[in-house]
C-alpha positions, 0 to 999 in steps of 0.5 A: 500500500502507497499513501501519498504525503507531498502537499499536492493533489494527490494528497488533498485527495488521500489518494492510495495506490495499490496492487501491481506496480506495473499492472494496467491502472484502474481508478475507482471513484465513488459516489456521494455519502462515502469515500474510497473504504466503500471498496475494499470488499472489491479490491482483491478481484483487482490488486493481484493482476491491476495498479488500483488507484483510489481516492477521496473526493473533495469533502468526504472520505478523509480528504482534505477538508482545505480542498474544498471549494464551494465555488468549485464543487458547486458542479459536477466538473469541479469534481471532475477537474480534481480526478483529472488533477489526480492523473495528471500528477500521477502521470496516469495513462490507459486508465480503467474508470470505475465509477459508481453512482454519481461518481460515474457522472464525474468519470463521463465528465472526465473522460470527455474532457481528457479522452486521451488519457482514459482506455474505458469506463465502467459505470455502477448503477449510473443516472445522469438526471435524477429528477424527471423531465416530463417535457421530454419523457425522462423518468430519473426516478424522482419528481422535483418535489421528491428532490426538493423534500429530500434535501429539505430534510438532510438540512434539517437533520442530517445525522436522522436523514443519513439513518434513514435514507442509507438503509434504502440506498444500500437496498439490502433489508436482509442484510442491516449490517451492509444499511449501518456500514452506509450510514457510518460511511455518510457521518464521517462527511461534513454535513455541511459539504454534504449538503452542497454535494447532495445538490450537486448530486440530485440537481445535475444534468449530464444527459447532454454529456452522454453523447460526447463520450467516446471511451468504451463503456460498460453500464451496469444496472441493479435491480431494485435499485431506488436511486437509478432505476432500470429507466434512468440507467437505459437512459445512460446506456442509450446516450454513449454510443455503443456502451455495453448494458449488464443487468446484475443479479444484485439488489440495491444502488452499492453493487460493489459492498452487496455482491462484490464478487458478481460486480467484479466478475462483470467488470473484469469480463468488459476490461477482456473484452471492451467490446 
């Protein structure tokens, strides 16, 4: 294992590298309420054959609180431009994406700005739009009321709405231990940045972006999944030309924490096999 110390981007971010040294890089980037822990039940399917790199996003994890940047992260490119950061000063090339929930949207956003440096994109339970758009016929699973309710009650109390709401993110009842791991993850975030990031998350729009990736690309859908339903995560696969759609056996929107070994198998056979 090999943290980062230098005063620099990779430090700001917590960046760990491990796996094979010279093994071809995968960067596992997460999603909102958790930081780069969220994998390690992942990690051993990739570190004996893959250089892994894993990181914190700007406020959560153990990132540095410093590097966040209301400005900045008040958009999904600012998170984008920080990953970009991280491979440009780590020199990495060939990269495998791996990116889950909205971190998937900051991996397309990435991969459009800098397709040179990334090989493909694997997108776990991806939306590009939460809130649904009747003008057009997007269903994103939640109307702006649902939204608008929902970050009104993480402003209110963001510890009661972290127990409630990641239990139904996690998606798995039979198995509480996997809701509470979660919950933990979403405390160890600021409250305040997790707000900001919480809108960030629920009030983007990338489906325009979806057009302009030319990186290979795997979708991965869930069943059950309360975030990305199958008509929002269709939407991401339809918008990248040629993307490949799995449809998992797995329950809820952490495919990586309930069913490691499946969401592994799946990613392992597209990094084969792109095509």
């Amino acid at each position: 294992m090999n943290h980062l110390a230098a005063d620099t981007a990779a430090r700001r971010a917590n960046v760990t590298v491990l796996g094979r040294p010279g093994g071809r890089t995968v960067v596992l980037v997460h999603g909102f309420g958790s930081g780069q822990e969220m994998w390690h039940r992942i990690l051993p399917a990739f570190t004996g054959e893959h250089r892994v790199v894993l990181f914190d996003q700007a406020g959560a994890g153990h990132s540095d609180p410093a590097a966040y940047d209301r400005v900045r992260h008040s958009s999904l490119d600012g998170y984008a431009g920080d990953l970009l950061d991280v491979c440009a000063e780590l020199d990495l090339h060939d990269v495998v994406l791996v990116a889950h929930s909205v971190g998937a949207m900051v991996a397309v956003r990435a991969a459009v700005a800098a397709p040179q440096r990334f090989s493909q994109l694997v997108l776990l339970a991806p939306s590009a739009r939460y809130v649904d758009d009747p003008a057009t016929g997007y269903e994103g699973g939640f109307s702006r009321e649902d939204v608008e309710e929902l970050l009104d009650s993480l402003d209110h109390n963001y510890f009661a709405w972290s127990a409630a709401v990641a239990p139904m993110i996690m998606g798995t009842p039979d198995r509480p231990e996997l809701g509470e791991e979660l919950t933990h993850a979403f405390r160890q975030t600021n409250p305040e940045t997790a707000r900001d990031f919480a809108r960030v998350t629920f009030l983007s729009d990338s489906r325009d972006v979806l057009a302009r990736v030319t990186t290979p690309t795997l979708v991965v859908q869930c069943r059950a999944d309360a975030l990305a339903p199958a008509t929002a995560v269709r939407r991401v696969h339809e918008g990248i030309a040629g993307s490949v759609l799995v449809q998992l056996a797995a329950i809820g929107h952490c495919p990586h924490v309930s069913a490691p070994e499946e969401t592994a198998a799946a990613v392992l056979t597209h990094l084969r096999n792109p095509g």
